[in-house]
N, C-alpha and C positions, 0 to 999 in steps of 0.2 A: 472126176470122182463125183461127187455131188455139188454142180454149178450154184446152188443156191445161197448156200455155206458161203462162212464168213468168218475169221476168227473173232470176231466183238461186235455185238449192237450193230447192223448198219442203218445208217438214217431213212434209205430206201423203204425200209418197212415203217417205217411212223404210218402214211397214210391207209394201211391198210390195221391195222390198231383204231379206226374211226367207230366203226360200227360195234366192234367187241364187247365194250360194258354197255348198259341200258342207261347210264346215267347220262345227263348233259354236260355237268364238269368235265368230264370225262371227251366227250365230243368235242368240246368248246377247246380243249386243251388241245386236240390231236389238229384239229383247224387252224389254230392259232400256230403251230409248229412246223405244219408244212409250206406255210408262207415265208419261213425264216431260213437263209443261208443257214452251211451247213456249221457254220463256225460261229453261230451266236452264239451266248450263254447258256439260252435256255433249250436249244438243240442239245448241246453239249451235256448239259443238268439231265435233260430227259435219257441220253444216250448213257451216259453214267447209270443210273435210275434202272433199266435195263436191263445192263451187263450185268447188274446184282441181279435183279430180281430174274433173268432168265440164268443166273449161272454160267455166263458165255465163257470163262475163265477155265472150267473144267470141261466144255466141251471139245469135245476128239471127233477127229475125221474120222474115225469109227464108229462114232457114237450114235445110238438109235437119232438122237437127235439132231445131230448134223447131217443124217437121211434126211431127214424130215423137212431141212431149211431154215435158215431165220427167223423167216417170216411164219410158217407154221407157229415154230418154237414161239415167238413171240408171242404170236396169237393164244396157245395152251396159256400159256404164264397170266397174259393178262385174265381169261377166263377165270383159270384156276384161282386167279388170285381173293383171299378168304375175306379182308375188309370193301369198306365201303368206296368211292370216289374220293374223298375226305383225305381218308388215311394213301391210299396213291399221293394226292396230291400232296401231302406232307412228306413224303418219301423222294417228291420232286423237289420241296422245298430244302429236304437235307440235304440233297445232292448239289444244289445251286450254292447252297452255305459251304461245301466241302471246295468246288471249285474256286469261290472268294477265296476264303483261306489257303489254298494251292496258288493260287495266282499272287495273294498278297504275299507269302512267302517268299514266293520266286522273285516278286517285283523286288524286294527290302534287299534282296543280296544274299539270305542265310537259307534257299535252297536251290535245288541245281532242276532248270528248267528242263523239260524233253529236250531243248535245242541242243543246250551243254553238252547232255550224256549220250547223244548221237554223233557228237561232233568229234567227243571224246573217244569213244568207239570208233568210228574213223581216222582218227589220228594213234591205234594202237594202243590207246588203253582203256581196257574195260569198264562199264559202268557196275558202281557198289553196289553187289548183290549180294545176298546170303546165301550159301551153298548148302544144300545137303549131303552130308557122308552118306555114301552109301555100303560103309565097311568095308570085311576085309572078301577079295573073292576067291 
């Protein structure tokens, strides 16, 4: 279908996010990112970061945008996007605050890590999802 596609963020495209904005923050960040495994924090922060700001959640293998690639897509988003280097990098900053508090969670016992609800899922029973009705047909 379209080999470029991806269902979320993949890290393969950070380096090409280098040149995008005109700012340095901006540069300095994308530099500093692709020297990093793909499992650091701030890989993971930026990869979060991302998947919101490009919407990767709602994109379909149909989708004008999953023609286009990832990396395309990425590339529009960071363009498009209307603030400054500043407000991105505090946008990095939220995302690395959201994974803290997800990992501390997970660490304390009172939530259920990805490892749990895959293993759970593998073992026959489903991970807690909300369903939607979809009435009567």
């Amino acid at each position: 279908m379209y080999p470029d596609s991806e269902i979320l963020f993949p890290v393969r495209c950070i380096p090409e996010l280098r040149n995008v904005r005109p700012g340095t923050p901006w540069r300095e960040l994308v530099d500093a990112l692709v020297n990093l495994p793909e499992a650091h924090e701030d890989v993971l922060a930026f990869s979060l970061m991302m998947i919101r700001l490009n919407n990767c959640l709602t994109c379909d293998l149909d989708s004008y945008r999953a023609s286009l690639g990832c990396g395309q897509c990425a590339r529009r988003t960071i363009q498009g996007f209307k603030g400054n280097d500043k407000e991105l990098l505090n946008k990095l900053e939220d995302a690395r605050s959201e994974l803290h508090a997800y990992n501390a969670l997970c660490e304390s016992g009172n939530g259920t890590s990805p490892k749990q609800e895959l293993a759970g899922t593998m073992h026959g029973h489903a991970p807690a999802t909300k369903t939607r009705s979809r009435g009567k047909r």
